[in-house]
C-alpha positions, 0 to 999 in steps of 0.5 A: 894260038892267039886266044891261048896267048892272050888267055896265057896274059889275062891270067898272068896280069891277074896273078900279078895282081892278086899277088901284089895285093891283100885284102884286110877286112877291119872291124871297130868296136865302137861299143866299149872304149878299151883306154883312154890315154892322157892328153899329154900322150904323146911325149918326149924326153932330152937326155940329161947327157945334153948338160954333161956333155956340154951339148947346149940346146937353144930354147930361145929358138922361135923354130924349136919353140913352134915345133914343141908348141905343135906336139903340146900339150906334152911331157918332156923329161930330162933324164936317161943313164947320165941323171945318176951323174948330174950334180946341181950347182946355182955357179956357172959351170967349172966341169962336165956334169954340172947342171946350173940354176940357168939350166933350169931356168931356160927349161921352165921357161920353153916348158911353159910357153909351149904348154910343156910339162917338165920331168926332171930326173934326180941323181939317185947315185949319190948316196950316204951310206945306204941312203939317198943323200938328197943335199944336192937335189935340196939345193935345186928344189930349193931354187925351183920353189923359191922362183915359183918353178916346183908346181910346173914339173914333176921329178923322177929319182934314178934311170934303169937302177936294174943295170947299175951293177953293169954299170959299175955304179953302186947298187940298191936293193928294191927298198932303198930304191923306194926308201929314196922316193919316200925321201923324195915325197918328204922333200917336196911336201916341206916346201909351199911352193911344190905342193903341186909337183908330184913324183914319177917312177922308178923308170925300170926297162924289162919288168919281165924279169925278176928282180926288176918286176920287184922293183917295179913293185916295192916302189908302187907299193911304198909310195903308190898313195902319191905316185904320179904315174909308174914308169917303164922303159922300152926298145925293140933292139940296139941301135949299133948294129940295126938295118933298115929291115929290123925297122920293118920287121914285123916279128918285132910288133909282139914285144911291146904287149908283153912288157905291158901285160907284165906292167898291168899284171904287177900293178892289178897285184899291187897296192896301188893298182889304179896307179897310171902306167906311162913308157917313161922312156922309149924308141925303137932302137937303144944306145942313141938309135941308128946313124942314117937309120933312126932319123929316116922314113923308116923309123916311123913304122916301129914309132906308129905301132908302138903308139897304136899299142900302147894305147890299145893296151892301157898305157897312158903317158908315151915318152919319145927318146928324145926331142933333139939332135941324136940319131933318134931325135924328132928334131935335128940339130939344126931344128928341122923335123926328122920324119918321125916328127912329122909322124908325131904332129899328125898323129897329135892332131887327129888322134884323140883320147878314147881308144877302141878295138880293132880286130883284122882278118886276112893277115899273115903271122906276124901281121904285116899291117897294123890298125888303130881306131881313136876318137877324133882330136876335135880339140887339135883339128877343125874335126867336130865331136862324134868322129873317128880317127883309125890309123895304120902301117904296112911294113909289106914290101911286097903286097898293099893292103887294101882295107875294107871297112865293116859294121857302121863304117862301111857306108861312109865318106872318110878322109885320108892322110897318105905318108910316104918316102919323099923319094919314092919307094926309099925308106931311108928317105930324110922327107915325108910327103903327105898326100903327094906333099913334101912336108917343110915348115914355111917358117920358123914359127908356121906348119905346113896346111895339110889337105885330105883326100875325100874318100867316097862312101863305101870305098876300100882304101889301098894302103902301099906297101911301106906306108902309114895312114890316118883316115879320118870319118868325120861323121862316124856320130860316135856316142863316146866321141860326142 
């Protein structure tokens, strides 16, 4: 009877074991690099509603400053729904919607001293007949030429022209959408001071409709001889009504690639098709994000895979809405980092350019754990070249994921950097610990020292459930890392 029973518990502990854990063996292809994304990858936006709305954002804080220094060099567009109701004046402000010359000004300033390249979105609303009328945009690249400002920014025309007709705005057919940017490039090459300041669009959402792919198409092929990058925008579902689960859905994880494999097929048919595909725009959760949600733990699982497969997949330029203040902001109001941000600067850190494939066995359908591989940012970090970074997720509140590592990796030391909740086990926690570490700034303008845990040769690494990582091999000796 005693033997029964304890045989009876040794299988029981074993069940329980077994059942809590999954094995995933990864593979790294280290022998072709699939992408390589731009140094500026991981971006950032400030909806242009911060100016209608009056809702004035202190560049001069040391704070802010050190934050966006930390995600450098970058992007930051000003644009969204509200760009195609700006109006520019040089007069302080007499009523919402007017965008000033010391507007401009404060953002060419934090632009440039935090390594920032600035977007600016013009209003393509405003129109003469069927043209674009371009006086009031004139007026501000005038400006921005005449201070030496046009060669330190790019400029957009329009957001989402695919729903101006939900929006009761006025609505343009493909060719004068691309006739406006001609107008546009016509513009900015009168001017000497903005021969360096090129031209983003058309900042469309869903390619994989029709009439939306044609606009994405007739603005590549009018004006791809000079387009910067061509941009569209994603999310994964509306914010007002989304739950802590829908952020770690995994069925979610298949929608990202096939916008994207839309874009890349519409700009391989294209005139133009080497011209660079950038998500313009994009967060998990549309309509501002999720109150209590967005800003949490758990908004980083949909942030980290969404750029894991945008690289993989050939986008160059990410665009996170937005930097500051709104429930899916990196940065509160009162400029202290939401997790997300965190999230951002360690994967700023130790993610480089080049990307490679990754192939894991042993998964469920849909895949509860997501993995990347990069070269190393040895330009961010103390790492030397030849490294390799990988970095996963596991949305499985159920089993952790043990990783195994195959090929050349399976022999070497390695480093982790382990993200979880604050607050054990909540996802809706407002803090990150790294390693055990609750991430906070020392000081305005000082980050916190992360440390690694050494991971001996050989060793599997259990990923939690309801977790991130970022495994660094230093000495991976990488030919395409060197």
């Amino acid at each position: 009877m005693l033997l029964n029973l304890l045989y009876l518990a040794i299988f029981c502990t074993a069940s329980s074991s077994s059942l809590s854990t999954r094995n995933v063996p990864v593979t790294i292809d280290t022998n072709k690099v699939i992408n390589i994304v731009d140094n500026r990858f991981l971006s950032y936006t400030i909806d242009t509603s911060t100016y209608k709305w009056k809702n004035f954002i202190d560049f001069s804080s040391p704070r802010l400053r050190t934050l966006m220094s930390q995600l450098s060099p970058a992007v930051l567009r000003v644009g969204g729904t509200s760009a195609d109701g700006l109006i520019y004046n040089e007069t302080t402000r007499l009523r919402k919607g007017i965008f000033t010359w010391d507007n401009i000004t404060a953002l060419i300033k934090v632009t440039r001293s935090t390594n920032t390249r600035l977007i600016f979105d013009l209003n393509q609303q405003l129109r003469n007949g069927t043209e674009w009328d371009s006086t009031n945009a004139e007026k501000l690249i005038k400006f921005c030429s005449k201070m030496n400002y046009c060669n330190s920014m790019d400029w957009e025309l329009g957001n989402e022209p695919e729903y101006y007709q939900r929006d009761n705005r006025t609505v343009l057919t493909a060719e004068q959408i691309g006739d406006g940017f001609v107008k546009l490039n016509s513009l900015l090459r009168s001017y000497a001071n903005c021969q360096n300041s090129s031209i983003i669009g058309p900042d469309v959402g869903r390619v994989t409709t029709t009439s939306t792919g044609i606009i994405f198409s007739t603005v590549v092929n009018m004006t791809g001889s000079y387009l910067k990058a061509a941009t569209i925008h994603h999310y994964y579902f509306s914010g007002t009504n989304a739950t802590k689960e829908n952020y770690m859905n995994a069925s979610y994880f298949a929608d990202l690639p096939k916008l994207i494999g839309q874009a890349n097929k519409l700009l391989s048919e294209s005139k133009y098709p080497g011209v660079p595909l950038w998500l313009g725009e994009t967060s998990n959760a549309y309509g501002g994000g999720t109150p209590n949600v967005s800003d949490r733990f758990v908004d980083g699982f949909l942030w980290l895979e969404k750029l894991g497969i945008a690289a993989a997949n050939g986008v160059k330029v990410v665009c996170r809405q937005e930097l500051y203040r709104s429930n899916y902001a990196l940065i509160d109001g009162n400029f202290n980092p939401n997790p997300s941000y965190w999230l951002s600067w360690i994967h700023n850190m130790l993610v480089g350019q080049k990307v490679f494939a990754v192939n894991l066995t042993g998964l469920p359908t849909p895949p509860t754990t997501r993995v990347y591989a990069h070269c190393t940012n040895t330009a961010r970090s103390s790492y030397r070249p030849g490294a390799v970074t990988v970095f996963a997720l596991n949305v499985d509140t159920i089993k952790n994921s043990v990783l195994t590592f195959n090929g050349p990796f399976a022999n070497q030391n390695y480093e982790s950097y382990l993200l979880e909740p604050s607050v054990s086990g909540d996802v809706l926690s407002k803090s990150v610990n790294l390693n055990g570490q609750t991430l906070t700034m020392p000081s305005d303008e000082t980050m916190p020292e992360i440390v690694p845990v050494n991971q001996s040769a050989g060793s599997t690494f259990a990923l939690p459930t309801a977790t991130m990582a970022f495994l660094v091999f230093p000495k991976a000796n990488i030919q395409s890392c060197q």
